[in-house]
C-alpha positions in Angstrom: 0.0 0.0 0.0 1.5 3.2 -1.1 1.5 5.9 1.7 2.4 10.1 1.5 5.7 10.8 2.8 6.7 14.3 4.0 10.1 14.6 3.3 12.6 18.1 4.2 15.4 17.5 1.5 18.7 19.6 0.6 18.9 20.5 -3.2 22.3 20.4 -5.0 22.7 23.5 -4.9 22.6 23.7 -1.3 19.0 25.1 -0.4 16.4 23.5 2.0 12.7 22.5 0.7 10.1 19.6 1.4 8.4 18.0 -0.5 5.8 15.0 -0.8 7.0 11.4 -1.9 4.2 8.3 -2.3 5.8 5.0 -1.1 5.2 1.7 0.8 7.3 2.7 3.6 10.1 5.6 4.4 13.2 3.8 3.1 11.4 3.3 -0.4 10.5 7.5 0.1 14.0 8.1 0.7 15.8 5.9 -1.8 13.1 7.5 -4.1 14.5 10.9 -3.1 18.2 10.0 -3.5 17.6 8.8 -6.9 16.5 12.8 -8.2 19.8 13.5 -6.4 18.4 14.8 -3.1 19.2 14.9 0.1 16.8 13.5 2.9 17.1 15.8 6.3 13.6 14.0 7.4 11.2 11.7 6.2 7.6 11.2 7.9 4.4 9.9 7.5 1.4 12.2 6.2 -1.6 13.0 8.2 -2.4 11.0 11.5 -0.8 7.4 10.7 2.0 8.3 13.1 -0.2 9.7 15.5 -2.5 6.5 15.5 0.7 4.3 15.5 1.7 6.0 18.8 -1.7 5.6 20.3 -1.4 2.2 19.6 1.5 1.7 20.7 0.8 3.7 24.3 -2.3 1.1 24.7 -0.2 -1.7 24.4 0.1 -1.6 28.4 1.9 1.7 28.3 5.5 0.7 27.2 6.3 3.8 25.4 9.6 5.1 26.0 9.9 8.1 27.8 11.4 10.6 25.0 12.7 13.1 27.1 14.9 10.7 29.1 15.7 8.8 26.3 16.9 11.8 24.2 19.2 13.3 27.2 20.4 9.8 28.4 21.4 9.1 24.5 23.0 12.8 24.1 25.0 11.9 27.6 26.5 8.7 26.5 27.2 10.7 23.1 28.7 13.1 24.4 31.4 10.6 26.7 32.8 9.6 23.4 30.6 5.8 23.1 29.3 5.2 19.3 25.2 5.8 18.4 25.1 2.2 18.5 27.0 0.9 21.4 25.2 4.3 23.4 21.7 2.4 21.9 23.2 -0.8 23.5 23.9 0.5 26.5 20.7 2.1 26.9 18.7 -1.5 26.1 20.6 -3.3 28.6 19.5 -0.8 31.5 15.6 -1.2 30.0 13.7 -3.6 32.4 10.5 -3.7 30.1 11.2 -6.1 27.4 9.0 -4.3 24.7 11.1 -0.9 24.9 14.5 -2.9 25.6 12.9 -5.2 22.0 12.1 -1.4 20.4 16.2 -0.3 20.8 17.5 -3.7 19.5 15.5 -3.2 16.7 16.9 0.5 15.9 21.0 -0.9 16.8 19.9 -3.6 14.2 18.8 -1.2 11.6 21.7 1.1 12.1 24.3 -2.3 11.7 22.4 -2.5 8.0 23.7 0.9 7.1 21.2 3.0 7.9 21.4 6.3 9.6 20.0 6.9 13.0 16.7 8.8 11.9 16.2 6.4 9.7 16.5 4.2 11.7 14.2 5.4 14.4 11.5 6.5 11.5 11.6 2.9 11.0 9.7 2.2 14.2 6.1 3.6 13.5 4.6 5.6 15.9 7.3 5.1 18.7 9.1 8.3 18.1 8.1 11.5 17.4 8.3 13.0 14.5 10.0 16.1 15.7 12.9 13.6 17.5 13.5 12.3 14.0 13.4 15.4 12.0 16.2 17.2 14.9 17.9 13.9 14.4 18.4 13.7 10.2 19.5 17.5 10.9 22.1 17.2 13.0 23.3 14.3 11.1 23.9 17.1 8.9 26.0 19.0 10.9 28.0 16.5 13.1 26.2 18.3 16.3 24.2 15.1 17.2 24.8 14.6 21.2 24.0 18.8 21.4 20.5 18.5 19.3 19.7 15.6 21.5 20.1 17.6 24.4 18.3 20.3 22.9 15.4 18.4 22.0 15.1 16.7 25.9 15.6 20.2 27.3 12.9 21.4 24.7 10.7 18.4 25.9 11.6 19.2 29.9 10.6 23.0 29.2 6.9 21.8 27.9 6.5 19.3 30.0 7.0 22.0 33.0 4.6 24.7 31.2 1.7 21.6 30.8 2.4 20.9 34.6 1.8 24.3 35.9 -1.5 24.6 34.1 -2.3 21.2 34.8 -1.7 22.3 38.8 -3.6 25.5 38.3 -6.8 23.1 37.1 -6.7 20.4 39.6 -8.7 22.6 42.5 -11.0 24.2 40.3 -11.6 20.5 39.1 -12.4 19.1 42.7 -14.5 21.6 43.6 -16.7 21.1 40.6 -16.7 17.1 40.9 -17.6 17.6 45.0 -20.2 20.3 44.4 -22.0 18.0 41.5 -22.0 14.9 43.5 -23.6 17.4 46.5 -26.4 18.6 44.0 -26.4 15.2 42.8 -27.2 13.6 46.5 -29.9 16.3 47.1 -31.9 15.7 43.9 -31.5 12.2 44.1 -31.9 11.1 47.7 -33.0 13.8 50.1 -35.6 15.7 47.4 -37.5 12.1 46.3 -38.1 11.7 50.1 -38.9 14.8 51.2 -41.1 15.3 48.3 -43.4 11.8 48.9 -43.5 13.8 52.7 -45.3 16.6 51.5 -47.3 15.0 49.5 -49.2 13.6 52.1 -50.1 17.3 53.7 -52.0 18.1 50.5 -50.8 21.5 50.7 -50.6 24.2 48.3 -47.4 25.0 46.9 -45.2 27.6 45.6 -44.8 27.0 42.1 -41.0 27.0 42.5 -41.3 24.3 45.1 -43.8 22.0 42.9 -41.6 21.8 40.3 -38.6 20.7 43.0 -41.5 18.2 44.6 -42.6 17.2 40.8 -38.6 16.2 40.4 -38.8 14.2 43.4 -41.8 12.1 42.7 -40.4 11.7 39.2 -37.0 10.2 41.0 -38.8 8.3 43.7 -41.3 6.7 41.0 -38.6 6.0 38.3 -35.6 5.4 40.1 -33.7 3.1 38.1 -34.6 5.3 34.9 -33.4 8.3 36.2 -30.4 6.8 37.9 -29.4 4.9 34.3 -29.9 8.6 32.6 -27.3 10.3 35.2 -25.0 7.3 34.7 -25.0 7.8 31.0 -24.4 11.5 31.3 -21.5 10.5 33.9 -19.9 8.3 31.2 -20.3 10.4 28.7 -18.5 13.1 30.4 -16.0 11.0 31.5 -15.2 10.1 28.0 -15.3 13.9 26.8 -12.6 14.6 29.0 -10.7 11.4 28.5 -10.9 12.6 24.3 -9.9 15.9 25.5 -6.8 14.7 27.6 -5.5 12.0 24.7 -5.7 14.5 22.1 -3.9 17.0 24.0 -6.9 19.5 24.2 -7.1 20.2 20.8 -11.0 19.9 20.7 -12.2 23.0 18.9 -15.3 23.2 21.7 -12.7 24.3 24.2 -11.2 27.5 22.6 -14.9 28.5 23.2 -15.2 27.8 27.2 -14.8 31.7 29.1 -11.7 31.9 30.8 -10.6 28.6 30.0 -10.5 29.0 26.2 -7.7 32.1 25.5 -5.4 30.2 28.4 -5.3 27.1 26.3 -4.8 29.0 23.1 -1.7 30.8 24.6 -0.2 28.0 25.8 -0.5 26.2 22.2 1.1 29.2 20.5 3.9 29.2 23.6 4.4 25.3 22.5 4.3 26.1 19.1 6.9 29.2 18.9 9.8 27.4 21.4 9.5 23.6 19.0 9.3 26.1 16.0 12.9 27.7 17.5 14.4 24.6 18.8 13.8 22.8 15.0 15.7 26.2 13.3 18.6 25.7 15.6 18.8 22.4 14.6 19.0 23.4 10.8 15.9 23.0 9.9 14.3 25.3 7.4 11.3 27.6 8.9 8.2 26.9 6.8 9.0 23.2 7.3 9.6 23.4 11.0 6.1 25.6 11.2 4.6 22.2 9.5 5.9 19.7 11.9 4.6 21.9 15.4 1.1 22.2 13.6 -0.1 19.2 15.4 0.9 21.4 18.7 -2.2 23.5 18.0 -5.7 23.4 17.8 -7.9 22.6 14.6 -8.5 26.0 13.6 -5.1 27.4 14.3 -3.5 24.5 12.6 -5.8 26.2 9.3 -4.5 29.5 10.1 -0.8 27.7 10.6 -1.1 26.4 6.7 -2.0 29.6 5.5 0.6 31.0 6.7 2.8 28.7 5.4 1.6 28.9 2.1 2.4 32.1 2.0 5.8 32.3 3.6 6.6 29.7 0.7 5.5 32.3 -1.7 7.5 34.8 -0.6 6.1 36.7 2.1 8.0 37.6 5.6 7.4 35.4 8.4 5.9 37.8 10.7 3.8 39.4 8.1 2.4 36.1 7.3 2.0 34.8 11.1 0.2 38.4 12.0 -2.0 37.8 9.1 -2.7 34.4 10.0 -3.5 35.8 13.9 -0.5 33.7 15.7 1.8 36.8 16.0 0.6 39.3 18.2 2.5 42.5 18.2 5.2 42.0 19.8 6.0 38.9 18.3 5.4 40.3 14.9 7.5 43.2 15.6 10.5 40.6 17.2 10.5 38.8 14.0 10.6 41.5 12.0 13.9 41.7 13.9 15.2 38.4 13.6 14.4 38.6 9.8 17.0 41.3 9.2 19.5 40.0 11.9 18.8 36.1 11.3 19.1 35.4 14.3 15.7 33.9 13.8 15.8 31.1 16.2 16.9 32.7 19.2 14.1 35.3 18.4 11.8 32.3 18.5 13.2 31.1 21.7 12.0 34.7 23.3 8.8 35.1 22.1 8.0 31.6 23.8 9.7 33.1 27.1 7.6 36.2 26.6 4.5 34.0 25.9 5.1 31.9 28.5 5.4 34.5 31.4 1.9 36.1 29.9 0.2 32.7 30.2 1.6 31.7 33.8 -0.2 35.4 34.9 -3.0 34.6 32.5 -3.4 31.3 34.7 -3.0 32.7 37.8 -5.7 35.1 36.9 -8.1 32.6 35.7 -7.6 30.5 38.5 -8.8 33.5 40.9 -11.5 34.7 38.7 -12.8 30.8 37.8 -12.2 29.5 41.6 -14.6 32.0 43.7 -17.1 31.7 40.7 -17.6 28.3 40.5 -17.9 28.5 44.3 -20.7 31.2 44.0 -22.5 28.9 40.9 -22.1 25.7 43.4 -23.5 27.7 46.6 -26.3 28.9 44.4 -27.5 26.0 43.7 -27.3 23.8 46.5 -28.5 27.1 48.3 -31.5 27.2 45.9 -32.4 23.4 46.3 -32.3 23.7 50.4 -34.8 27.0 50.2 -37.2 25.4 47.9 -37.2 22.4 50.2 -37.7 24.6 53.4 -40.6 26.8 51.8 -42.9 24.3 52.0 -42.2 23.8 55.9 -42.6 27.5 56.6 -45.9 27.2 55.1 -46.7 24.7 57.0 -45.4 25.5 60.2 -47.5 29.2 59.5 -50.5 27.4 59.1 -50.1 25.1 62.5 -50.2 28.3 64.1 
């Protein structure tokens, strides 16, 4: 089966461009490449077969290999003067899960056939990422391979630590909501239905506010298992929302739209996007082409906007003219590219805009966090408040007619 290779090649003439090759697998792309007298700086697969491969792989009892590790373990060993292969070696010998300790033999074994390292890991479907193996074929280039290893783990360590903090900031906001649902949840469902069949038997006349409560209860204490089936579903089906969420990194386009929540996550995907971007330049790699391989880092409209940009970088329009148009360069970004295009010094450039980016978003969290904390604890009090008044009313009615 022939599949769509995205491959960054060198010309003979020395420039950088990408290009799309149709094979059965990424040696065929590259040997196809080799043959118009190319040079292959990175071969991967189109669309989501790598991403797909890599959920795979994760579900396969979660022997993944941890990237960043890898990557800084495997510059380390570099760098102390041991070959790729007996580094690779070393590194499966310390691996006490056989599938990841199989995974490294396997990538030794294609490098003993005479293949080069990223090809050699590009060889393993969905096991390393794309943007490992692109850094890789670069600095294969350059003879800097133990220093873009390191790079990429710091790079790796630097997100990780970003995700973390706005994972942190979530987590209370996140308990409060799951204890204030199961609250409501335990008032509508056990102490309502009760009180409800209660007052039913006064034959009283109600506030319409309270018969609709009362009307809820008789509907939960005369259909129980219905009901209670119909809030499992919705449980489930939550639960699954999020997991979605989670696996795909939050790149569902619902939750740009969520107040608050939305322009945090949308910061923190152009933040991801702008320090990859600059730590795949440093490595040699050309821009538009490095843009393309840190699409995945943002969400589904962005990722539009992202190829749009592109498109027009690669007809000859400046990079920050075409990232402003596109709205992922605010102004200052825009204006610190305009910079780094006349002192090309673009990937350094890069490398601030994510620290500027990345100080904005650790206030914009902090500031969600105190605006999105005392507010859902208003919503939660309002509610459970609401249900325990409704419940009362009817008692003060009758207690004002006993007298």
């Amino acid at each position: 089966m022939q599949t769509a290779f995205d491959l960054i090649v060198r010309t003979p003439l020395g420039g950088v461009r990408s290009l799309e090759v149709s094979a059965s697998d990424a040696v065929s792309a590259r040997a196809k490449a080799a043959q118009d007298g190319l040079q292959v700086l990175g071969c991967t697969p189109r669309g989501k077969a790598a991403v797909s491969a890599a959920r795979a792989f994760s579900r396969r009892g979660g022997q993944a290999l941890d990237i960043a590790t890898f990557s800084h373990e495997l510059a380390s060993l570099l760098a102390a003067g041991l070959s790729v292969m007996e580094a690779l070696r070393t590194l499966a010998t310390k691996e006490s899960v056989e599938a990841r300790r199989t995974m490294l033999l396997d990538v030794v074994r294609a490098i003993s056939e005479g293949q080069p390292l990223s090809a050699a890991l590009d060889s393993q479907p969905g096991r390393f990422p794309p943007l490992l193996v692109a850094t890789v074929s670069a600095s294969e280039q350059t003879g800097d391979l133990s220093t873009s290893l390191l790079r990429y783990a710091e790079h790796q360590q630097s997100i990780k630590a970003l995700r973390d903090k706005v994972t942190g900031a979530a987590i209370y906001p996140m308990l409060l909501l799951a204890v204030g649902c199961v609250v409501v949840l335990f008032l509508l469902g056990v102490v309502v239905p009760k009180f409800a069949v209660l007052i039913e038997s006064t034959h009283r006349e109600l506030p319409w506010t309270s018969q609709m409560l009362m009307s809820w209860g008789r509907l939960v204490a005369g259909h129980a298992g219905a009901v209670g089936a119909v809030v499992l579903a919705g449980a489930v089906t939550m639960f699954m929302v999020v997991r979605q969420a989670l696996r795909t990194g939050g790149q569902a386009r619902w939750i740009e739209a969520v107040p608050l929540i939305g322009p945090t996550v949308r910061k923190f995907r152009h933040t991801q996007l702008y320090r990859t971007t600059g730590m795949l330049v440093k490595g040699g790699i050309a821009a538009p082409r490095a843009l393309q391989l840190a699409a995945n880092l943002l969400g589904e409209d962005d990722r539009g906007r992202l190829a749009r940009a592109v498109t027009l970088v690669q007809e000859g329009r400046s990079l920050s003219s075409a990232l402003q148009d596109a709205q992922l360069a605010d102004p200052v970004a825009s204006s610190m590219l305009a910079v780094a295009e006349r002192t090309g010094a673009l990937a350094e450039i890069l490398e601030r805009i994510a620290s500027f980016h990345e100080g904005r978003l650790q206030r914009s969290v902090e500031l969600t966090s105190r605006l999105f904390e005392p507010l859902l604890m208003i919503v939660i009090g309002l509610v459970i408040g609401a249900i325990v008044v409704l419940m009362y009313l009817p008692i003060f009615d009758l207690a004002s007619s006993l007298q």
